[in-house]
Structure formats: structure tokens, C-alpha cells
C-alpha positions in Angstrom: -0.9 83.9 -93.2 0.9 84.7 -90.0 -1.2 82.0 -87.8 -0.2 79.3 -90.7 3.0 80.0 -90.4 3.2 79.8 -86.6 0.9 76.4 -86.7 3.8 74.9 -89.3 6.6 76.0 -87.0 5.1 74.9 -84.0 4.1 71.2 -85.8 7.9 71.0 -87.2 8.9 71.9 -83.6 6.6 69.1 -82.2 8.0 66.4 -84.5 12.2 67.4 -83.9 10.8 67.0 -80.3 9.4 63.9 -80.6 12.4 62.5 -82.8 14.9 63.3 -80.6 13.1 61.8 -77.5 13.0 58.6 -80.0 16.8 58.8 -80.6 17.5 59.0 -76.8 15.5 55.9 -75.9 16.6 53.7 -78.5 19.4 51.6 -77.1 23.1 52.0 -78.9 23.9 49.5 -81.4 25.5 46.5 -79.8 29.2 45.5 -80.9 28.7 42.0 -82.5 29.7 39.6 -80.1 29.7 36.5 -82.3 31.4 36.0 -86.1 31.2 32.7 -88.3 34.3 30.8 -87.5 36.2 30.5 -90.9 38.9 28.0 -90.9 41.5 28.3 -93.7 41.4 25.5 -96.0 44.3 23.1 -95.1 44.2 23.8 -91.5 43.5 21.1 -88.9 43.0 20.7 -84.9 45.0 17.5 -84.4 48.2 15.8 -86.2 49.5 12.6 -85.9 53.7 12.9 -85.8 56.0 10.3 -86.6 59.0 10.9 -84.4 61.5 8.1 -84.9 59.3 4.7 -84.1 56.7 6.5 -82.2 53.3 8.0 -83.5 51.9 10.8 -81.5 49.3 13.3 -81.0 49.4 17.0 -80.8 45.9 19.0 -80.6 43.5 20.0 -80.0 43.3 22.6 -78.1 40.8 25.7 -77.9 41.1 28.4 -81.0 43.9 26.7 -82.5 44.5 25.5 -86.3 47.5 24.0 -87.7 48.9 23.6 -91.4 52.5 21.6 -92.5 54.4 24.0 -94.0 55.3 20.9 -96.0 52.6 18.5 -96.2 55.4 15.3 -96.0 57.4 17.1 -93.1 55.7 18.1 -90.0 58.9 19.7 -88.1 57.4 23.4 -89.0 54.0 24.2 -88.7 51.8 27.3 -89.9 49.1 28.2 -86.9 46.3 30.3 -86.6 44.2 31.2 -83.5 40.9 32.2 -82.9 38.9 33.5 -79.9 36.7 30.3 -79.9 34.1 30.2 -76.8 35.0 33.8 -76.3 38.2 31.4 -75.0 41.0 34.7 -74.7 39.4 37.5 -74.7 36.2 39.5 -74.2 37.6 42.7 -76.2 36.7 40.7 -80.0 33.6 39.2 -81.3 33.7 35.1 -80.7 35.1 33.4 -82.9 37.4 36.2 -83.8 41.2 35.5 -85.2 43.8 36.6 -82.7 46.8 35.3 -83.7 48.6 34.0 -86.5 52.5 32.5 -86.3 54.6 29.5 -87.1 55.9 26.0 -84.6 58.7 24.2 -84.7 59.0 20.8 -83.5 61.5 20.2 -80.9 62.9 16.8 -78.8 63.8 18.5 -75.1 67.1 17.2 -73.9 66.8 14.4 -71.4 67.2 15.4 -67.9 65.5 14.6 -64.2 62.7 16.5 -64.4 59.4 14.7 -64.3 56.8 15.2 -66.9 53.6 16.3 -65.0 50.5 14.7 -66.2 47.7 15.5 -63.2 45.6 17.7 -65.9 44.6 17.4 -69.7 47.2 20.8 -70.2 50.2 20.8 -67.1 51.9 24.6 -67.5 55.5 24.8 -65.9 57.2 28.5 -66.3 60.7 29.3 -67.7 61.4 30.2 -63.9 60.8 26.5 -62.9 61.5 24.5 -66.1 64.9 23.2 -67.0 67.1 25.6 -67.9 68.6 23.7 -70.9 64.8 23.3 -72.4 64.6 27.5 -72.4 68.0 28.3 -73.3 68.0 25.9 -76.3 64.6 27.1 -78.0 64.7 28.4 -81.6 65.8 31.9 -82.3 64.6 34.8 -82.1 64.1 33.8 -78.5 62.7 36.8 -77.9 59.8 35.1 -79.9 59.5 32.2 -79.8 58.2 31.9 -76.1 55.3 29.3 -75.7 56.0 25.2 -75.6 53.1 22.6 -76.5 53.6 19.1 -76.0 53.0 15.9 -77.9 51.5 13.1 -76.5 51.2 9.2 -76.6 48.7 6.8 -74.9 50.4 7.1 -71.3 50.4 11.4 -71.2 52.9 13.9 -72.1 55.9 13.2 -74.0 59.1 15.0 -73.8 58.8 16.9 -78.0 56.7 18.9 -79.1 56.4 22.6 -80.6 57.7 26.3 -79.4 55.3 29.0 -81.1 56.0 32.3 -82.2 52.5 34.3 -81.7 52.0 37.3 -83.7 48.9 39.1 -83.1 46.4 39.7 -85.4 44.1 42.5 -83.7 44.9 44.5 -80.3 43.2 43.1 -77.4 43.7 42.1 -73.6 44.7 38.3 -73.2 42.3 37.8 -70.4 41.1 34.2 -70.8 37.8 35.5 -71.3 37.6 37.8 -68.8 38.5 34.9 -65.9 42.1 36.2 -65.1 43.1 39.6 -63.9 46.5 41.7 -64.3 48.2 39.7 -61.3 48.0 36.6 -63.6 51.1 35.8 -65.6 49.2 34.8 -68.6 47.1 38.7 -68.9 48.9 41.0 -71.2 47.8 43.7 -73.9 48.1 41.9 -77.4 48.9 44.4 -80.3 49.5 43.7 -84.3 52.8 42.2 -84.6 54.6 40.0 -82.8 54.1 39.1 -79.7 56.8 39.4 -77.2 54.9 39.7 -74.1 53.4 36.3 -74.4 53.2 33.9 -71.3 56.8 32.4 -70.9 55.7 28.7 -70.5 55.9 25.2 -71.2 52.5 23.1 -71.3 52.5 19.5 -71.3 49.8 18.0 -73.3 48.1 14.8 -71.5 46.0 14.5 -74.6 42.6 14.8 -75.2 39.7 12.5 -73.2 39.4 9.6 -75.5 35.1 9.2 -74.9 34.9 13.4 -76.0 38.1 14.7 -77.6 38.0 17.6 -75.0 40.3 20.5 -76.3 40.5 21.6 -72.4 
């Protein structure tokens, strides 16, 4: 009785040996890297404004979704943003929601300063914009701290929308890992809103006519 016991201890021995050698060499379960983008119903990429006798274009641009808060009056908007392409961050799964907010439209006062236009999406700074354009967004202004432009059929116009980003998850704002800490546009995003968003103005040239390019 003694040698069967010893031969069953020295098999369940064996088997915890070989099971944990097993364990070890199996690879660790992967984050998932890629989620089914889920649009909310009502949202859109692109709207079509009438601002006095003008018609223009706003969107699209990468991750982002928009919804009238009132379908007949496009001055306030309903956004939400998601990490499409792996676009913003590398932290969440593609596809991802990062941010959810609101946009109100805005004419910029007239002044000197020239529209640029060189790229689809032109950013100019608080630090280098005029200072009525950043003194006269909505309030909060401790929110509200990102500008998107309209366009028409020649490039940027001077009305468009300042956001108020509030963050859905916590992540870096990396650009998908192409930007580094000494870029103005890398923060730590955190549930709530987001007060450490870029302080900028982009001027939309609108999308390439033969491919509706968001970039």
C-alpha cells in the first residue's frame, strides 16, 4: 500500500509539474486592440450650415460625430469622438470613444489676419491667433478651448465651432503614439472635462473633393 501511495504522489507531482510549465509558456492574454465602431443614431461626419446667404461645410474629420441639438438650428452641436485608426491614442482599443462634449457656432470678428489654407487642417495657437478670436470664445473659457472651421469652395472661412471636450476614459493624447511630451497637443486625458486640451484654432480647407479625406 505504501508503494501505491508513493506512485500516486509522485504521478500528481508529475502532472502540477507539467501544468505549470504549460501555464508559463502560454503567452498572456492580449488587451483587445480593436472594438466595433458604434455610432449613435443621429450622429453625422459632415453638415451643411446656412450662415446668412452662404452654405458651408464642416467635417469630417478623424473620430469625430456630430448631432444638432435642434435638428432646424445648427448653432449648438452634440459631439462625440472616437479613437478611429488608433487616430489619438495607443492606450484604448481602436475604435474606442474618447470624448464626448458640445460646439457652438461662432462668426470670428473681422480683423487682418490671413486665413491660412496651405494644408487640409491649418492649426494656429492662442499665443499667435488674434487676441479678440480667444478672448471672445464662449464661457467657461476654461473649457471651451478648441476652434474648427467651416469651409466653402475656395478654403477656410472665418465661423465655425469652439468645443468643449470632456473625456470619456483616461488616456495619453498621443496622436497614436506619433507625438511625444514636448508636443503641445500630448496631455493625460482623464473622465471629465477636459481642461488641458490643446489651446488652438484649426482652419478647415475642406475635404479633397475626388476622396472626402478626413485628414
Amino acid at each position: 500500500m505504501a508503494v501505491r501511495h508513493l506512485n500516486i504522489s509522485v504521478v500528481f507531482l508529475i502532472f502540477l509539474v507539467l501544468g505549470a510549465i504549460l501555464c508559463f509558456g502560454c503567452p498572456a492574454p492580449q488587451k483587445d486592440k480593436k472594438t466595433t465602431l458604434k455610432i449613435p443614431r443621429g450622429y453625422v461626419a459632415r453638415l451643411d450650415i446656412q450662415l446668412k446667404d452662404r452654405v458651408l461645410g464642416f467635417g469630417p474629420f478623424v473620430g469625430y460625430y456630430f448631432k444638432p441639438e435642434n435638428p432646424e438650428d445648427l448653432t449648438r452641436l452634440s459631439f462625440v469622438c472616437f479613437n478611429e485608426d488608433s487616430f489619438y491614442t495607443d492606450d484604448l482599443p481602436e475604435n474606442a470613444i474618447l470624448f464626448e462634449g458640445d460646439a457652438i457656432l461662432t462668426q470670428l470678428e473681422d480683423t487682418d489676419f490671413p486665413l491660412p489654407s496651405d494644408d487640409r487642417i491649418n492649426p494656429v495657437f492662442f499665443g499667435d491667433a488674434p487676441r479678440k478670436w480667444v478672448n471672445n470664445r464662449p464661457r467657461p473659457q476654461e473649457e471651451y478651448l478648441h476652434f474648427h472651421s467651416c469651409y466653402d469652395g475656395l478654403g477656410p472661412v472665418p465661423a465655425g465651432y469652439w468645443f468643449r471636450h470632456k473625456g470619456k476614459a483616461a488616456f495619453t493624447y498621443d496622436m497614436g503614439g506619433r507625438i511625444g511630451p514636448d508636443s503641445p497637443l500630448y496631455h493625460e486625458v482623464h473622465p471629465g472635462i477636459d481642461q488641458q486640451f490643446a489651446k488652438i484654432m484649426e482652419f478647415d480647407a475642406g475635404p479633397d473633393p475626388e476622396n472626402g479625406s478626413k485628414q
